[in-house]
C-alpha positions in Angstrom: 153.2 91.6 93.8 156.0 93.7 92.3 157.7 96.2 94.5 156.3 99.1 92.0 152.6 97.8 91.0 149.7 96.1 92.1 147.9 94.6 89.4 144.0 93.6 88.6 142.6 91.6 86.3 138.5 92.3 86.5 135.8 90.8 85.3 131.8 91.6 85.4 129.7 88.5 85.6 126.0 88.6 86.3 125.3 91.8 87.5 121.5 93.6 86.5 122.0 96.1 83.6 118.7 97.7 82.9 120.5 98.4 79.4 121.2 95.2 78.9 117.6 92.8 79.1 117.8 90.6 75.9 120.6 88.2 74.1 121.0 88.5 70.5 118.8 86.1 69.7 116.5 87.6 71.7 116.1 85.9 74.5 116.0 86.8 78.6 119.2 87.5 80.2 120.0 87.0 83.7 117.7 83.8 83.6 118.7 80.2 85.2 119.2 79.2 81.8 121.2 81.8 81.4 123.1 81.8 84.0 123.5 77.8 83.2 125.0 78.2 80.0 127.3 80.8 81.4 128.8 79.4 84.1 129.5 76.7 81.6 131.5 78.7 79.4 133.4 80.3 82.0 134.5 77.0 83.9 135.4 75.4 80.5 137.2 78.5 78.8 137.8 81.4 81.6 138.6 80.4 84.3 141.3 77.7 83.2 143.1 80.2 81.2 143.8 82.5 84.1 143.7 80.0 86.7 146.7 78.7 84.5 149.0 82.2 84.4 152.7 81.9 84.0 153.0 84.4 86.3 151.0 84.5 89.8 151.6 88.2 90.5 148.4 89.6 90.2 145.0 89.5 91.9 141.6 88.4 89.8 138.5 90.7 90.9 135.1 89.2 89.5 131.9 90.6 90.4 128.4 89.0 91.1 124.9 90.1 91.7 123.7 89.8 95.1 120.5 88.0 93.7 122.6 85.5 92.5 121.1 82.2 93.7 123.2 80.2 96.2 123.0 76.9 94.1 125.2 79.0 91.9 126.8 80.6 94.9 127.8 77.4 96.1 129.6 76.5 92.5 131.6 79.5 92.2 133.0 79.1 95.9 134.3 75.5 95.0 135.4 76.7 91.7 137.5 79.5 93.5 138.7 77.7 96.6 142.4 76.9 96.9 143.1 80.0 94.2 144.2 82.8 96.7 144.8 85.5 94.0 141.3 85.1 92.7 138.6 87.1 94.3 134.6 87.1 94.4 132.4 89.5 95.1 128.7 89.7 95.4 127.4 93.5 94.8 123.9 95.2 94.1 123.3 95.8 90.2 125.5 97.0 87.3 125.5 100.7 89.3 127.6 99.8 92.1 130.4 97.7 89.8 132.5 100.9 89.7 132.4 101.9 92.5 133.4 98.7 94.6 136.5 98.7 92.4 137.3 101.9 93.1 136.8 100.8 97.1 138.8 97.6 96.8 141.6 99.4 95.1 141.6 102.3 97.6 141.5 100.1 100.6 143.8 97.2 99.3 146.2 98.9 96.8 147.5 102.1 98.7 150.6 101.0 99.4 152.5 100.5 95.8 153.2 103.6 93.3 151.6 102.3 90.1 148.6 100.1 89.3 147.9 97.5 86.3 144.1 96.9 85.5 143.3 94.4 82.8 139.5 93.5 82.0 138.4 90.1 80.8 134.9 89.3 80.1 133.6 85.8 81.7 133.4 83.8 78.7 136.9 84.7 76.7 140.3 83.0 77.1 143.6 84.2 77.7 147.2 82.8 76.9 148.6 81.6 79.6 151.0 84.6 79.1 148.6 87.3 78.8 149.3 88.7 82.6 153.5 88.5 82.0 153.0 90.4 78.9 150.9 93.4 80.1 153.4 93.6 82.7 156.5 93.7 80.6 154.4 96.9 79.3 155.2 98.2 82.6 157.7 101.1 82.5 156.7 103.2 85.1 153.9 105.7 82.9 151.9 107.7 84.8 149.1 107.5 82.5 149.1 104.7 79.2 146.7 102.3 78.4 147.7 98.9 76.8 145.7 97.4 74.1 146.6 94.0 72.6 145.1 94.0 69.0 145.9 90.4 67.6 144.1 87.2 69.3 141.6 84.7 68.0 138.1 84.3 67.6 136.5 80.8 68.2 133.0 79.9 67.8 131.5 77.2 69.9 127.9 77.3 68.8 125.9 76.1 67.0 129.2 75.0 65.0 132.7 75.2 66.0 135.1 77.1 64.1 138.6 79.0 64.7 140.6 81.6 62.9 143.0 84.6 64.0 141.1 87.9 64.5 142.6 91.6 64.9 140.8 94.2 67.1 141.8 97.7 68.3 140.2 99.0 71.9 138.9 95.4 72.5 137.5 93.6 75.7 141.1 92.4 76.7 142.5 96.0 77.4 144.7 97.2 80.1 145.7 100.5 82.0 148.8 101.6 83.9 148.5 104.2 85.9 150.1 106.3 88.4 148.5 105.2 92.0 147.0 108.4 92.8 142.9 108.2 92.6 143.3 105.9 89.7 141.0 105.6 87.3 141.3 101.6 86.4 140.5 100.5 83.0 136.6 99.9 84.0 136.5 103.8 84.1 135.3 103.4 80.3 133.9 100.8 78.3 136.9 98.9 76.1 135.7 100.9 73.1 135.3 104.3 74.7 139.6 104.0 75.1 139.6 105.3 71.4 139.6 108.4 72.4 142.9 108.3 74.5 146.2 109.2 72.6 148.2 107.6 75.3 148.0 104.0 74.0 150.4 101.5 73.5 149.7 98.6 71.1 151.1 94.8 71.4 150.8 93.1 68.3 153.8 90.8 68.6 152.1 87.7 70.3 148.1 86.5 70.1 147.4 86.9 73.4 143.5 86.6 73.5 140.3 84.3 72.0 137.0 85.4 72.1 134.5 83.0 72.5 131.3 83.2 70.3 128.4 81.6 71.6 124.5 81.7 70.9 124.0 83.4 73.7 126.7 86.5 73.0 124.8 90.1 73.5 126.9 91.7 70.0 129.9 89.6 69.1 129.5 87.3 65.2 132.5 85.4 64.2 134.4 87.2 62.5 137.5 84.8 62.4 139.8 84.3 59.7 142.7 81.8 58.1 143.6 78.1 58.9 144.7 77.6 62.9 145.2 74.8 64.3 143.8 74.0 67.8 146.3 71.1 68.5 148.9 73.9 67.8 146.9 76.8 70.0 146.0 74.2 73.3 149.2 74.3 74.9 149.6 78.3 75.5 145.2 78.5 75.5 144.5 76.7 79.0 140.8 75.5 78.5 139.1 72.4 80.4 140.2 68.7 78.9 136.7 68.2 78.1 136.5 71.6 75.7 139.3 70.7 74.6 138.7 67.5 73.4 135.2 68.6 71.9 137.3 71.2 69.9 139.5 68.8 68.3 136.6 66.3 67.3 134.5 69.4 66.5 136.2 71.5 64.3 135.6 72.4 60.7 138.1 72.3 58.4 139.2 75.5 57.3 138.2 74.6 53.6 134.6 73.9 54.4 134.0 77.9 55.5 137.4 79.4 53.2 134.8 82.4 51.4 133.5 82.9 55.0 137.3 83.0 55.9 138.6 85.2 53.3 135.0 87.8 53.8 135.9 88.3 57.1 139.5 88.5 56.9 138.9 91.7 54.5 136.3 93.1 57.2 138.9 92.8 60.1 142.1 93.9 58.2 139.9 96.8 56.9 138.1 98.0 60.6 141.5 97.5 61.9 143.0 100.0 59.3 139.9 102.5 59.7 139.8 102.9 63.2 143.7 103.7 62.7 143.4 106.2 60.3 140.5 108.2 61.7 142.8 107.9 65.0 145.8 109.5 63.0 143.8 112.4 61.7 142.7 113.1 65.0 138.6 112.3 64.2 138.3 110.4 67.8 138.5 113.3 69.9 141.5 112.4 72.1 141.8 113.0 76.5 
């Protein structure tokens, strides 16, 4: 890792969340059907995309329930081997996630001045860039969070569509920090970073897709415009085989255009909302 900064990317997988018992559509989370359809999302869009990382200076934390069965144990290990930067760990419930990162970091990370954390959630993609370009961020701040507004939004199921999406304090957001107690990024949910006035935004590059599945907890597509996945593949590491059931899948932008152009006005106008009510100081800021 660089001579000034040891940086994590972190993810949450399974872990129990009394909070969290249902999926939008209602059903039982944490189930083997669940679980199924989750691990498939994250070996076909997650795991490629970091696994493929232009740049190898980091470390990838992702945390598991200890009730995790070992069928599924047994997966992840293979999916991991051979990847010495990527990390599992298998902890008790959603109360102990902190925590453990905090421990890791502490007892692993105490040796650099500054420290990167990024979050990913287990069924998004990244461009293969996204790590390089959080640390280009990296000037030495003792204290400023990173937020990367412009990315995609691709939905899966029960139809596949694709489109650009903008979104401030979203599940791709980053911290540095000085390495003195840090706090890591996971010391708020993405959202919650509203209320910190020392932000920096990227919005030069789309560096993130969130995927939209049946079995999202909140997220709707909400994507916008004509993009090309033939264009979008080569920087948006994915399995072959998702890949190819993109391209054969894909609507054409015409077929959902009013759908297109309703939620381009939505995004454009939460986007522009949450910045104002930022400017005139209605979040409370840190």
């Amino acid at each position: 890792m660089s001579d000034f900064f040891d940086h994590y990317l972190i993810t949450r997988f399974n872990l129990r969340n009394p909070e969290w018992a249902v999926t939008k559509n209602n059903e039982s989370l944490l189930t083997d059907e669940w679980m199924e359809d989750r691990l498939w999302l994250f070996r076909n869009f997650c795991f490629p995309s970091v696994a493929a990382q232009s740049t190898k200076n980091f470390k990838w934390l992702i945390y598991f329930d200890t009730t995790t069965p070992e069928k599924y144990k047994s997966e992840i290990e293979k999916l991991v081997a051979g990847h010495d930067n990527i990390l599992v760990f298998y902890i008790d419930g959603m109360g102990n996630f902190y925590p453990e990162i905090q421990k890791y970091i502490s007892e692993h990370s105490n040796e650099k001045p500054f420290l990167i954390t990024s979050r990913i959630d287990n069924d998004d993609t990244i461009h293969k860039d996204f790590i390089a370009e959080i640390q280009k961020q990296f000037k030495q701040q003792e204290y400023r969070v990173i937020d990367v507004i412009k990315g995609y939004s691709l939905q899966v199921k029960p139809t596949v569509m694709l489109g650009k999406k903008e979104h401030i304090f979203n599940p791709f957001i980053s911290l540095i920090e000085k390495n003195e107690n840090p706090q890591t990024i996971w010391s708020n949910d993405h959202n919650i970073w509203k209320k910190e006035r020392r932000i920096t935004q990227v919005t030069h590059k789309r560096l993130w897709i969130a995927v939209i599945h049946e079995k999202n907890k909140v997220n709707n597509f909400n994507g916008y415009d004509n993009v090309k996945w033939d264009k979008l593949k080569v920087d948006f590491i994915v399995s072959d085989e998702i890949s190819k059931f993109i391209s054969e899948n894909l609507i054409p932008h015409r077929e959902w255009l009013k759908l297109s152009l309703k939620n381009k006005w939505i995004v454009k106008y939460k986007v522009l909302s949450k910045t104002i009510k930022k400017a005139l100081g209605i979040y409370k800021f840190k």
